[in-house]
C-alpha positions as a Python dict, from the first residue, in 0.01 Angstrom:
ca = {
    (1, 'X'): (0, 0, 0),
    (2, 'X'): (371, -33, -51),
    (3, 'X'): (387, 132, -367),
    (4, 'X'): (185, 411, -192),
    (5, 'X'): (439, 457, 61),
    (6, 'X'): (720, 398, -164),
    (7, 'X'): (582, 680, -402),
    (8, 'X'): (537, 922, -81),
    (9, 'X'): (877, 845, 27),
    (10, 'X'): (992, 948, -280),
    (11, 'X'): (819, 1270, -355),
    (12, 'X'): (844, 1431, -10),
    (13, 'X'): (1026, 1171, 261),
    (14, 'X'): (705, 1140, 459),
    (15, 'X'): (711, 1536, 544),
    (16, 'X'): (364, 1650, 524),
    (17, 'X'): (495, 2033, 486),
    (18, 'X'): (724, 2018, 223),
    (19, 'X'): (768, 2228, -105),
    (20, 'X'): (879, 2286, -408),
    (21, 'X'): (933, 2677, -459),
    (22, 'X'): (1049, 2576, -818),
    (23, 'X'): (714, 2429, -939),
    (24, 'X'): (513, 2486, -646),
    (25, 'X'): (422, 2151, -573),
    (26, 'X'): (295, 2046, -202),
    (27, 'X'): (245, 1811, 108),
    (28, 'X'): (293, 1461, 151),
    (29, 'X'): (250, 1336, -244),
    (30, 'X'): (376, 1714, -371),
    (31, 'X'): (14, 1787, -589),
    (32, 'X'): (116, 2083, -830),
    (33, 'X'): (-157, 2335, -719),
    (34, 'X'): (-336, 2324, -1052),
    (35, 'X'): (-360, 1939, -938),
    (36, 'X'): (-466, 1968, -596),
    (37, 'X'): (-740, 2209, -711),
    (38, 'X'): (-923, 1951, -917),
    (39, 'X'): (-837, 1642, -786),
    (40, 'X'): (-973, 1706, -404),
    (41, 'X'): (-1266, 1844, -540),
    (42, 'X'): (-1345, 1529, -745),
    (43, 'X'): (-1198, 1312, -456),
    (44, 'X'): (-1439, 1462, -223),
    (45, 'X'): (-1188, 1655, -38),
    (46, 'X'): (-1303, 1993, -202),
    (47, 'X'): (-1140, 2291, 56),
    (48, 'X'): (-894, 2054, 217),
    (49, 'X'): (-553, 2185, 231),
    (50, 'X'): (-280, 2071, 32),
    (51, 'X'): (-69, 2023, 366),
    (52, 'X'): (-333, 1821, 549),
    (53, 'X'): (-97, 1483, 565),
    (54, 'X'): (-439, 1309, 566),
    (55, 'X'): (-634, 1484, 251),
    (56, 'X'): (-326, 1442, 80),
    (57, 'X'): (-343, 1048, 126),
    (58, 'X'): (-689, 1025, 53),
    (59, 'X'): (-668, 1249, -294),
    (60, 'X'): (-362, 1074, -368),
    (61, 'X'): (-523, 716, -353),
    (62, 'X'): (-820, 859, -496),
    (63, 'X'): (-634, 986, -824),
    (64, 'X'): (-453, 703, -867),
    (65, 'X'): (-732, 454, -811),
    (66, 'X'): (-870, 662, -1083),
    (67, 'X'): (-586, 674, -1333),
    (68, 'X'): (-573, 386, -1598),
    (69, 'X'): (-198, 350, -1485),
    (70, 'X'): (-166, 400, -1131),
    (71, 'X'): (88, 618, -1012),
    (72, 'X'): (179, 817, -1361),
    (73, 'X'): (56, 1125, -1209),
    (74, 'X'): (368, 1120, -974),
    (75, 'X'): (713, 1166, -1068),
    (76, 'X'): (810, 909, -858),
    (77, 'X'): (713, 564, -918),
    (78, 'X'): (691, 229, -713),
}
């Protein structure tokens, strides 16, 4: 859970609004939209928004938990 949060604080400070206008990228663990569009449909979250502080946790742990290195996804790492 602490690299989770660390990762989060990283990427957007804990802001579930913010974004990137350069590459787009959004909410709480700033998914690039091509991302988001894939991942919460294959996390179950399929029509969740981006900004939904909670969706974005839940994809987030789901695409790491899924990754055979947790956390490469992200920019920011624990």
């Amino acid at each position: 859970m602490e690299d989770a949060l660390s990762v989060m604080d990283c990427e957007s400070g804990g802001d579930p609004n913010a974004y990137n206008p350069v590459s787009g990228a959004s909410g709480l663990y700033q998914f690039l939209p091509s991302t988001w569009d894939t991942s919460s449909v294959s996390a179950g979250w399929a029509g969740a928004d981006v900004f939904d502080g909670e969706a974005n946790i839940a994809v987030a742990a789901w695409l790491s938990a899924a990754s055979t290195s947790p956390w490469d996804q992200w920019s920011c790492k624990p």
